[in-house]
C-alpha positions as CSV (number, residue, x, y, z in Angstrom):
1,X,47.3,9.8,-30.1
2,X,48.1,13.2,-28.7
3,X,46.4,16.9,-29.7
4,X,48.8,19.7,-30.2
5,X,48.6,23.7,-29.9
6,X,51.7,25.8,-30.2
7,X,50.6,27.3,-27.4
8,X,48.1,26.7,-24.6
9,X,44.6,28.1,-24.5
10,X,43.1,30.4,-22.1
11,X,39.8,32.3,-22.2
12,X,37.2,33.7,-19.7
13,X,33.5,32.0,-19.9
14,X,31.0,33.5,-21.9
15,X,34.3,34.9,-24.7
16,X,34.2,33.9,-28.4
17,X,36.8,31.6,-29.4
18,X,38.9,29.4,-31.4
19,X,41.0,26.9,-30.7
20,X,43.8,25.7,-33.3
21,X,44.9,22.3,-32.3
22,X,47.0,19.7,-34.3
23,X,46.2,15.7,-34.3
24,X,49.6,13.3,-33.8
25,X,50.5,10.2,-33.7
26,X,52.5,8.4,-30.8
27,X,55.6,9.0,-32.5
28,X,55.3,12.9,-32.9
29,X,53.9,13.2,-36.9
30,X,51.0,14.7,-37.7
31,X,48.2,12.9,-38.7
32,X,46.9,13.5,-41.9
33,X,43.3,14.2,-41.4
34,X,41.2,14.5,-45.4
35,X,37.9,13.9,-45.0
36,X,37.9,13.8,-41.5
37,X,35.0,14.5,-39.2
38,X,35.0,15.5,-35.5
39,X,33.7,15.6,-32.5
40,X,35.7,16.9,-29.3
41,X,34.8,17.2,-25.2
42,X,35.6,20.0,-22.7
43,X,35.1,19.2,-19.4
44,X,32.1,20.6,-17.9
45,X,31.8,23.3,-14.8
46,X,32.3,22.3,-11.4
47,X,33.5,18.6,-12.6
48,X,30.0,17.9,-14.6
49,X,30.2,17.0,-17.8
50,X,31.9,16.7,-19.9
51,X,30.7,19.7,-22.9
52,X,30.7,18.1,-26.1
53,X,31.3,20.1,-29.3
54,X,29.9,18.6,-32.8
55,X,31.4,18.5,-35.9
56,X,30.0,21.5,-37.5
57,X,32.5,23.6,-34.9
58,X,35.1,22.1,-36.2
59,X,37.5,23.2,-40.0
60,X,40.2,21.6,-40.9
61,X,42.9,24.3,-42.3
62,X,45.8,21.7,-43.4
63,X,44.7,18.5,-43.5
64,X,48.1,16.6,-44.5
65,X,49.3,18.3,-41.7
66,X,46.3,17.6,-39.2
67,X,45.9,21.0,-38.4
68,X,42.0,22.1,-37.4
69,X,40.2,24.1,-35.4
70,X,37.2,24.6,-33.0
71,X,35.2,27.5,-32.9
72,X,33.5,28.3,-29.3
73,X,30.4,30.7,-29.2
74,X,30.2,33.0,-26.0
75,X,27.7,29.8,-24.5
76,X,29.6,27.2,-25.2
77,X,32.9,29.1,-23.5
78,X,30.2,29.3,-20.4
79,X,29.6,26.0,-20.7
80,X,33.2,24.9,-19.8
81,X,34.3,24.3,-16.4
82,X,36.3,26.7,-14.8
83,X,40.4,25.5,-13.8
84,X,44.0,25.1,-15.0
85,X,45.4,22.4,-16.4
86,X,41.8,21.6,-18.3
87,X,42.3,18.1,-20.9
88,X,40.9,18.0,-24.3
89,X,39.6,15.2,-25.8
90,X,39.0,14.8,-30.1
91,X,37.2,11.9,-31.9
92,X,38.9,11.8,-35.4
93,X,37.1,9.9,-37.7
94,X,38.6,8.8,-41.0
95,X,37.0,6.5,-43.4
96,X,35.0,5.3,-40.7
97,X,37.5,4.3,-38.2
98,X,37.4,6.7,-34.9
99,X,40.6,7.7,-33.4
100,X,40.5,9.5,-29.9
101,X,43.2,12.3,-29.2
102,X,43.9,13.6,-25.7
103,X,45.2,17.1,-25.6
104,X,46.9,17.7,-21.7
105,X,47.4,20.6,-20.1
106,X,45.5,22.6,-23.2
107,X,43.5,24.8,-21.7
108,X,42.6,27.2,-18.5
109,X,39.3,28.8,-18.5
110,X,38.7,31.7,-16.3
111,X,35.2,33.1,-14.5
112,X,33.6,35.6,-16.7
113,X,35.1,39.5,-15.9
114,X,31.8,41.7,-14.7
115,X,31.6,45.0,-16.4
116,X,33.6,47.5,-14.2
């Protein structure tokens, strides 16, 4: 099961965010997601980790066509690990029954810009 953006993510630690992503299947459809609860991981700075983001972060926006997204206060962005290339990993639940979804290549975060 795969996790989806349009495009990928990139923010500086400590920024306020959200992240639209998209649950699908193996064969490319999206999953449809009603009733769904979540709970999704960030890797961690400097390789610890990983972050883990409850469900309460999380809103689903089409559900039939398992479109969602996480919201990312300014400590949970400086809570990420800095680095390209950064993996995202979703638990869907449905009815119970957890499904994990592995985003690739989602997501660079950047070292927080001082005040110039």
């Amino acid at each position: 099961m795969l996790l989806k953006a349009l495009n990928p993510f990139t923010f500086s630690q400590g920024d306020q965010t959200t992240l639209a992503l998209i649950a699908i299947d193996d064969e490319g459809t999206p999953v449809d997601i009603t009733g769904a609860t979540f709970s999704t991981q960030i890797q961690g700075p400097n390789g610890v980790g990983p972050v883990t983001f409850p469900d309460g972060q999380h809103a689903i926006t089409d559900a039939a066509l398992g479109e969602f997204t996480l919201s990312l206060s300014t400590t949970d962005t400086g809570n990420c690990g800095l680095g390209p290339h950064k993996e995202i990993l979703t638990e869907i639940t449905i009815g119970g029954a957890p499904q994990y979804y592995r985003g690739m290549n989602l997501l660079t975060v950047y070292p927080a810009t001082p005040f110039q």
